[in-house]
C-alpha positions as CSV (number, residue, x, y, z in Angstrom):
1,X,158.0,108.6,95.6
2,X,156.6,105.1,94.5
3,X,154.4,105.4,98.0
4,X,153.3,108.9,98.0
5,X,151.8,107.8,94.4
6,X,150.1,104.9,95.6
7,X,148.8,107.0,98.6
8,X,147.8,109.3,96.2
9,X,145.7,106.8,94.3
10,X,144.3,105.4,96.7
11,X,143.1,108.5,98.4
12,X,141.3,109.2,94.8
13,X,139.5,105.7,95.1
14,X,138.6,106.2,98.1
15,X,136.7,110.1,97.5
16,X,135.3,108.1,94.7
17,X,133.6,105.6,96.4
18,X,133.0,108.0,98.8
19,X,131.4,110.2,96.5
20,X,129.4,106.9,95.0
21,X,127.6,106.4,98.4
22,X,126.5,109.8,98.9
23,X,125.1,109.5,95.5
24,X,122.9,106.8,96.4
25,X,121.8,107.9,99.9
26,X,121.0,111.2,98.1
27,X,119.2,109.3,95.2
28,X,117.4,106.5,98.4
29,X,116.1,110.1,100.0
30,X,114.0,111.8,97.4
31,X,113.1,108.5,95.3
32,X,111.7,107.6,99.0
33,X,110.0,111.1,99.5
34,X,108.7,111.3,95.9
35,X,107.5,108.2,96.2
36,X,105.5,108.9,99.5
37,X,103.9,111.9,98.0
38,X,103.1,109.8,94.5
39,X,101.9,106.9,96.3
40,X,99.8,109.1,98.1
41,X,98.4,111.8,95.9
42,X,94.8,110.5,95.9
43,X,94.9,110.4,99.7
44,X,95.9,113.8,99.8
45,X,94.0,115.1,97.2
46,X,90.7,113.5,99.0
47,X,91.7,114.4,102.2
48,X,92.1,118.1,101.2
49,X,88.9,118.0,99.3
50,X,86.6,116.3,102.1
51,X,88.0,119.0,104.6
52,X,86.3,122.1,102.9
53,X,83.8,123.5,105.1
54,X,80.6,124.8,103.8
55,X,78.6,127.3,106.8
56,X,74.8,127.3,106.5
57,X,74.2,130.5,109.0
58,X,70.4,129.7,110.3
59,X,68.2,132.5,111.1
60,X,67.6,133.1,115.0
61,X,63.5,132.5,114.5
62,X,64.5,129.0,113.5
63,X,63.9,126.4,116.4
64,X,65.9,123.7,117.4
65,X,63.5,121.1,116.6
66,X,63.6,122.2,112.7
67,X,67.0,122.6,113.1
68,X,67.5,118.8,114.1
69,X,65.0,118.2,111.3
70,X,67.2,119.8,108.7
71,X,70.4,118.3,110.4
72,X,68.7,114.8,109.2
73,X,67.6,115.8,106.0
74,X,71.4,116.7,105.3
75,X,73.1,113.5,106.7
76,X,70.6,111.6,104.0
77,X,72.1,113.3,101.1
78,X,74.6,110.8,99.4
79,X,77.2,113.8,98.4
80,X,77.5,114.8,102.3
81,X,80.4,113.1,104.0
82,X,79.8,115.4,107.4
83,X,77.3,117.6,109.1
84,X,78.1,119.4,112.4
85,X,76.0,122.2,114.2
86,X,77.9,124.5,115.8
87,X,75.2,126.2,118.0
88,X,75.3,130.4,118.4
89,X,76.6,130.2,122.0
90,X,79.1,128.1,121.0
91,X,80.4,130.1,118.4
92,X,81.0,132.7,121.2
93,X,82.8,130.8,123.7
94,X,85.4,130.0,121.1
95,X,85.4,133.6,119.9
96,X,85.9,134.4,123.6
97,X,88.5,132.0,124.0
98,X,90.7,133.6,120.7
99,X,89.9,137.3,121.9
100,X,90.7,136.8,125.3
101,X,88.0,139.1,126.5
102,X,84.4,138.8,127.0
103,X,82.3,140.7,124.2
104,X,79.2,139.2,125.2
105,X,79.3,141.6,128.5
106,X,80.1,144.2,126.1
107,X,77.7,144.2,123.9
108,X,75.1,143.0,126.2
109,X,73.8,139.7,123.4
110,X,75.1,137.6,121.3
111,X,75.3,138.6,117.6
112,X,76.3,135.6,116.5
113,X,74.2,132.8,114.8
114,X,73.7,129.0,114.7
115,X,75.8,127.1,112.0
116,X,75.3,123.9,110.6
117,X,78.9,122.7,108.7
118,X,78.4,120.7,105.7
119,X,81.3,118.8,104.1
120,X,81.1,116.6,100.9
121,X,82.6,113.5,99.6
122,X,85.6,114.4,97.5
123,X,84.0,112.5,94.5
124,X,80.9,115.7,94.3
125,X,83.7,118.4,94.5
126,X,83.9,120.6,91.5
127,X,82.6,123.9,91.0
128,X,79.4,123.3,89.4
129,X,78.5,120.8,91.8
130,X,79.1,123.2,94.8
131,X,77.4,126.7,93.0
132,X,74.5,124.2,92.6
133,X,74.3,122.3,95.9
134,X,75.2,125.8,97.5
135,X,72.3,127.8,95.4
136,X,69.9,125.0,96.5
137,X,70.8,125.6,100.2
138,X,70.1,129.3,100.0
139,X,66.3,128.6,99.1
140,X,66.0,127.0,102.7
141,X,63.6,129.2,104.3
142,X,65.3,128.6,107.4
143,X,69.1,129.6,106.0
144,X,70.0,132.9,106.2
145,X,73.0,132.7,104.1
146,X,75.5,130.4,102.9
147,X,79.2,130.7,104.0
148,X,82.4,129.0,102.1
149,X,85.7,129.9,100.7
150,X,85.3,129.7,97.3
151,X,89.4,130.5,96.7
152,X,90.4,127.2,98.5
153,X,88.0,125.7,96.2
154,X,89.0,126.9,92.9
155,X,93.0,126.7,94.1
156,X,92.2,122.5,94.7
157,X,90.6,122.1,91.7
158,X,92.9,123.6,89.7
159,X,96.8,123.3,91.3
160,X,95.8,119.4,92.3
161,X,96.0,118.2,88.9
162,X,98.7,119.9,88.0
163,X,100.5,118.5,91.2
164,X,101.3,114.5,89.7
165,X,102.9,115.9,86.0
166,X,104.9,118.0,88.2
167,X,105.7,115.4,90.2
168,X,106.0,113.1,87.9
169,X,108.5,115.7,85.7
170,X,110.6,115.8,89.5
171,X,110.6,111.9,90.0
172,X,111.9,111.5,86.2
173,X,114.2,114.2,86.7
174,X,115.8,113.4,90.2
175,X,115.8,109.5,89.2
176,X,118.3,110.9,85.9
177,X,120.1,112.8,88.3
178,X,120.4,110.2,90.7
179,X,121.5,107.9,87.4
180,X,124.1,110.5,86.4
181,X,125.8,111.0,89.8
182,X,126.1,107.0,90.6
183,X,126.8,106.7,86.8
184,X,129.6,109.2,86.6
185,X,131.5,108.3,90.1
186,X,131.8,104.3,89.2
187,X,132.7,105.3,85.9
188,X,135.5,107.5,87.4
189,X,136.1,104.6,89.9
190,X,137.0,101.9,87.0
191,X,139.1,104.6,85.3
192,X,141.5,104.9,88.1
193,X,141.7,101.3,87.9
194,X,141.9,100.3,84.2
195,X,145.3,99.9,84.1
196,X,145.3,97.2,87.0
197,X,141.8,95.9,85.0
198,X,144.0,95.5,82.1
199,X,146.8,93.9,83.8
200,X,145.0,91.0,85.0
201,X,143.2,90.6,81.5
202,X,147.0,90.0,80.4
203,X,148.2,87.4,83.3
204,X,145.3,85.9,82.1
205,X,142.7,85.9,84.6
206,X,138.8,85.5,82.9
207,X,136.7,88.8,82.1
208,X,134.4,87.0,84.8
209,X,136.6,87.1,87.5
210,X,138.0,91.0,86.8
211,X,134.3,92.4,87.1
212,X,133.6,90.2,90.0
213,X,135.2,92.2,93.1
214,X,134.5,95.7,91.5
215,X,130.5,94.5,91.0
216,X,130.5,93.3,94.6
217,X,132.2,96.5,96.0
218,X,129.9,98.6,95.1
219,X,126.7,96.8,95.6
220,X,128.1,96.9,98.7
221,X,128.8,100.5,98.8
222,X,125.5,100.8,97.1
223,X,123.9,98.2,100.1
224,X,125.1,100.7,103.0
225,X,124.3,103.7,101.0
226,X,120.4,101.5,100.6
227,X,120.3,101.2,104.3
228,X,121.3,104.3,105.2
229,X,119.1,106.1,102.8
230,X,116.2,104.3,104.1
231,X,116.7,104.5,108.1
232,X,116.6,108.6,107.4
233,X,113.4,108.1,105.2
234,X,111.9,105.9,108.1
235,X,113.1,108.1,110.7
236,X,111.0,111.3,109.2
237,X,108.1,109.0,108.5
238,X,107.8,108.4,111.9
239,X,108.5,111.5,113.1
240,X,105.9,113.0,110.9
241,X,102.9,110.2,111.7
242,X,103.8,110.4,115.2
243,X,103.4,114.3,115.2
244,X,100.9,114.4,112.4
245,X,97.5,112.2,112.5
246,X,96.4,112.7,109.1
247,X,99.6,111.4,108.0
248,X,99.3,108.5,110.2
249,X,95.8,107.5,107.9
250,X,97.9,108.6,104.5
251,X,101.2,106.3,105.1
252,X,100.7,102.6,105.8
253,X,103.4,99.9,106.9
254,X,103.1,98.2,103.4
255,X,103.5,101.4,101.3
256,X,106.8,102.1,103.4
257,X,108.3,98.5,103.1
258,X,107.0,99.0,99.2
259,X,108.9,102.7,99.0
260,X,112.4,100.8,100.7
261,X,112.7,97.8,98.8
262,X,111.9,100.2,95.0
263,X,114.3,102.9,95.6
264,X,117.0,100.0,96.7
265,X,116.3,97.8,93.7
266,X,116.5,101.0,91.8
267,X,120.1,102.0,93.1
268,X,121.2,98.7,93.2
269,X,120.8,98.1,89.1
270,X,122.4,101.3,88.8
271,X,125.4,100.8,90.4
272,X,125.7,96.8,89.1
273,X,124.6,98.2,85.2
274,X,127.3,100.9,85.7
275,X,130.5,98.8,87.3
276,X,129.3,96.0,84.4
277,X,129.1,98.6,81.8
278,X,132.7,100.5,82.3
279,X,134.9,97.3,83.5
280,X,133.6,95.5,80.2
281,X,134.7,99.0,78.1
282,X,137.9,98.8,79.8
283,X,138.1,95.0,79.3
284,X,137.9,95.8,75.7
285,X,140.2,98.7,75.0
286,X,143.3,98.1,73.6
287,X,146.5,98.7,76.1
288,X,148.0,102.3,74.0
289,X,144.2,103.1,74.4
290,X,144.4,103.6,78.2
291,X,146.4,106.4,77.5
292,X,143.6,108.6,76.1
């Protein structure tokens, strides 16, 4: 009887420690992607920005040596990041290319046009700006019309900003969770042990040396959990940089080593705050206390 108990105990010990380092590989994983985003949000919010394409569509009558002319003119301007001509023909090889079918034989021309692509530092993107610069465009005798996606521009300017409260609300939220589910597992840990906690307060042994092996077992469960946590995190950052090139320019070597050792600190005062905390409370109580 006296063995199945002790089995029985143990087993609970060992589904709570158990439960303590999936806690903390849980809590290593979206700290670590949080923190990527976070880390990254001006990046990404440039990035997206200085990728909107604005089509000037040049009237056929215009020749190419005006065209070059006007190409120059644009690539002076200090709110221009980009400017790529995209001549009429080949607009329609590409258009060939999606369709699969020659409509040039079809037709017999091509009603296409020539397209210069403008694209602008992310520092002159807001609306005004853009009605402005794009108004100004559409006086070029030589532009026909003026082509952007004005939806992709008002859905950046308006959802970006939003995006760092909301993830600033998700990294305070998942770093409580994270708190909770380490907190409540060691907690549950020292419980199942405060009687043997309070027997070696009573043989005498120091309040030092009782905390002492519970701290160091779970940093250590905390350690693997750390290491663990961290190879999966570097495992999808290279996956996605590998796949991915404008990921590759977002996440450098030093904001990755940055992200590892943070979230590991993080989990690691957790988990000695938490064994420190309980074994002290448990240090404390009275012996017809443990009882309750």
């Amino acid at each position: 009887m006296r063995l199945k108990t002790e089995t029985f105990f143990k087993n609970r010990i060992f589904n709570y420690k158990l439960s303590i380092f999936f806690a903390s590989t849980f809590s290593i994983l979206i700290m670590g992607i949080l923190s990527v985003i976070y880390i990254n949000y001006d990046s990404i919010n440039r990035s997206l920005k200085e990728n909107v394409s604005y089509n000037l569509v040049l009237s056929d009558s215009v020749p190419e040596t005006q065209i070059q002319q006007m190409i120059k003119s644009l690539v002076l301007m200090d709110s221009v990041k980009s400017v790529n001509f995209l001549s009429k023909q080949n607009s329609a090889d590409n258009l060939i290319n999606d369709l699969g079918q020659d409509f040039l034989n079809l037709l017999g021309y091509n009603p296409l046009s020539n397209i210069i692509e403008v694209k602008f530092f992310a520092d002159y993107f807001n609306t005004i700006d853009i009605v402005n610069k794009m108004d100004e465009f559409s006086l070029y005798t030589e532009v026909e019309s003026v082509v952007y996606d004005k939806d992709i521009i008002d859905i950046i300017e308006k959802y970006l900003e939003k995006l760092s409260i909301i993830l600033s609300v998700f990294a305070i939220f998942f770093l409580l969770v994270a708190f909770t589910l380490i907190n409540s597992n060691i907690r549950l840990t020292i419980y199942s042990e405060r009687f043997r906690i309070k027997t070696m307060q009573l043989v005498g042994a120091t309040k030092k040396f009782i905390q002492k092996p519970f701290i160091l077992s779970n940093l250590t469960i905390t350690l693997i959990s750390c290491f663990v946590g961290n190879t999966f995190l570097a495992s999808c950052i290279y996956f996605l940089t590998k796949n991915y090139d404008f990921i590759t320019n977002l996440i450098t070597v030093y904001d990755s080593v940055l992200i590892f050792v943070i979230t590991s600190l993080v989990n690691l005062f957790i988990s000695f705050f938490s064994t420190w905390i309980f074994v002290r409370k448990y240090l404390n109580l009275k012996t017809d206390d443990l009882y309750k």
